[in-house]
C-alpha positions in Angstrom: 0.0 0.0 0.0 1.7 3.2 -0.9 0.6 6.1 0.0 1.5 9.5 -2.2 2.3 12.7 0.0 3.6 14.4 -2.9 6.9 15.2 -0.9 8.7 11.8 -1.7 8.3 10.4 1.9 6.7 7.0 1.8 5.6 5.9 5.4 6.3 2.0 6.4 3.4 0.2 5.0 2.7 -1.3 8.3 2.8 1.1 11.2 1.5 -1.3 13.9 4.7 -3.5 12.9 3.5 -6.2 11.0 5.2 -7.5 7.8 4.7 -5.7 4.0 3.6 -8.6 2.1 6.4 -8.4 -0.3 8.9 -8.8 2.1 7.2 -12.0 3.7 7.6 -13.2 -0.2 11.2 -12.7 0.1 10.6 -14.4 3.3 9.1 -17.4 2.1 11.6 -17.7 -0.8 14.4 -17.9 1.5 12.9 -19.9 4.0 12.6 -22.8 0.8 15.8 -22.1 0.2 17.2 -23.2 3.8 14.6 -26.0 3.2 16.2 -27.4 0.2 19.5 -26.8 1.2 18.7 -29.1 4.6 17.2 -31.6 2.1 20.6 -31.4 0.2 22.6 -32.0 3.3 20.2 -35.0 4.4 20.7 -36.5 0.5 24.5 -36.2 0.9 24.6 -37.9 4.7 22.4 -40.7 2.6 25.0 -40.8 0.0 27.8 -41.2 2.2 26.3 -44.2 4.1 25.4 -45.9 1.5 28.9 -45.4 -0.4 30.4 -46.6 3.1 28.9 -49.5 2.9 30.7 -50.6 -0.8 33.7 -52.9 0.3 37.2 -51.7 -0.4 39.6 -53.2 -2.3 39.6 -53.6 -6.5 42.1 -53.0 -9.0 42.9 -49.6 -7.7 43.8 -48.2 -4.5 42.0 -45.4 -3.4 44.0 -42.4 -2.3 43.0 -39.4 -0.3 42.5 -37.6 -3.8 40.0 -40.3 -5.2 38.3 -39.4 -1.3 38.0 -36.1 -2.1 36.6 -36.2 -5.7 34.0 -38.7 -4.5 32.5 -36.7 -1.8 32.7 -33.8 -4.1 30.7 -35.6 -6.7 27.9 -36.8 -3.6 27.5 -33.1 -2.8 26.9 -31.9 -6.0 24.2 -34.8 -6.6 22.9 -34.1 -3.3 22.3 -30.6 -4.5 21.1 -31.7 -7.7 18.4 -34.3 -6.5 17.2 -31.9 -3.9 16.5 -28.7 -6.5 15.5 -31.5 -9.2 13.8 -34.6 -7.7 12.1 -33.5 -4.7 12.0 -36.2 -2.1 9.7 -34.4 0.1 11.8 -33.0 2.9 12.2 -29.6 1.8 8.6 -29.4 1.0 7.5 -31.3 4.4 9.8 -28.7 6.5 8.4 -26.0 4.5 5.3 -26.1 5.3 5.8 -26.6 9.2 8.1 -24.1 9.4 5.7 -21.8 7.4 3.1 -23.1 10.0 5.2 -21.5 12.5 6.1 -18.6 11.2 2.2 -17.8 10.3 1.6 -18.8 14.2 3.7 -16.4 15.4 2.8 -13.5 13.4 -0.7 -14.3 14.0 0.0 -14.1 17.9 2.0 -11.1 17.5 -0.5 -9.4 16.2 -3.3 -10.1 18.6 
């Protein structure tokens, strides 16, 4: 809601302290954003257990380099599944954090 004073001064568009819709947008962008990034962090724990589980040995040794690489490839697909595939996590957290976040500013207003 803008208001036009004809002097260039916009007041805040909530004076009582409450959110401008726009910014909870932002909010609610970011807050996906952590969501997905926590679903990427879950993938790549996944990852790493189940590539733990793969006996050693073979025809080549693996060095500390080949170590590297691999869990450098896991975080990238980690990322990858979790922007692409959607396993549900980000999207399950999402909403109960969103949940939240509309409870508080719901009390806060009251």
């Amino acid at each position: 809601m803008k208001i036009n004073t004809g002097n260039g001064y916009q007041p805040p568009v909530d004076p009582a302290g409450k959110q401008d819709p726009a910014d909870k947008n932002g909010q609610s962008e970011k807050l996906m954003d952590l969501c997905q990034q926590f679903e990427a962090v879950f993938v790549h724990n996944l990852l790493k257990g189940m590539r733990a589980t793969i006996p050693g040995g073979g025809l080549l040794e693996k060095g500390l380099d080949s170590e590297m690489i691999e869990e450098m490839r896991d975080l990238e697909v980690s990322k990858a599944i979790s922007r692409h595939q959607h396993i549900g996590i980000a999207d399950a957290l999402y909403r109960q954090l969103s949940g939240l976040e509309k409870q508080n500013s719901d009390k806060s207003g009251d």
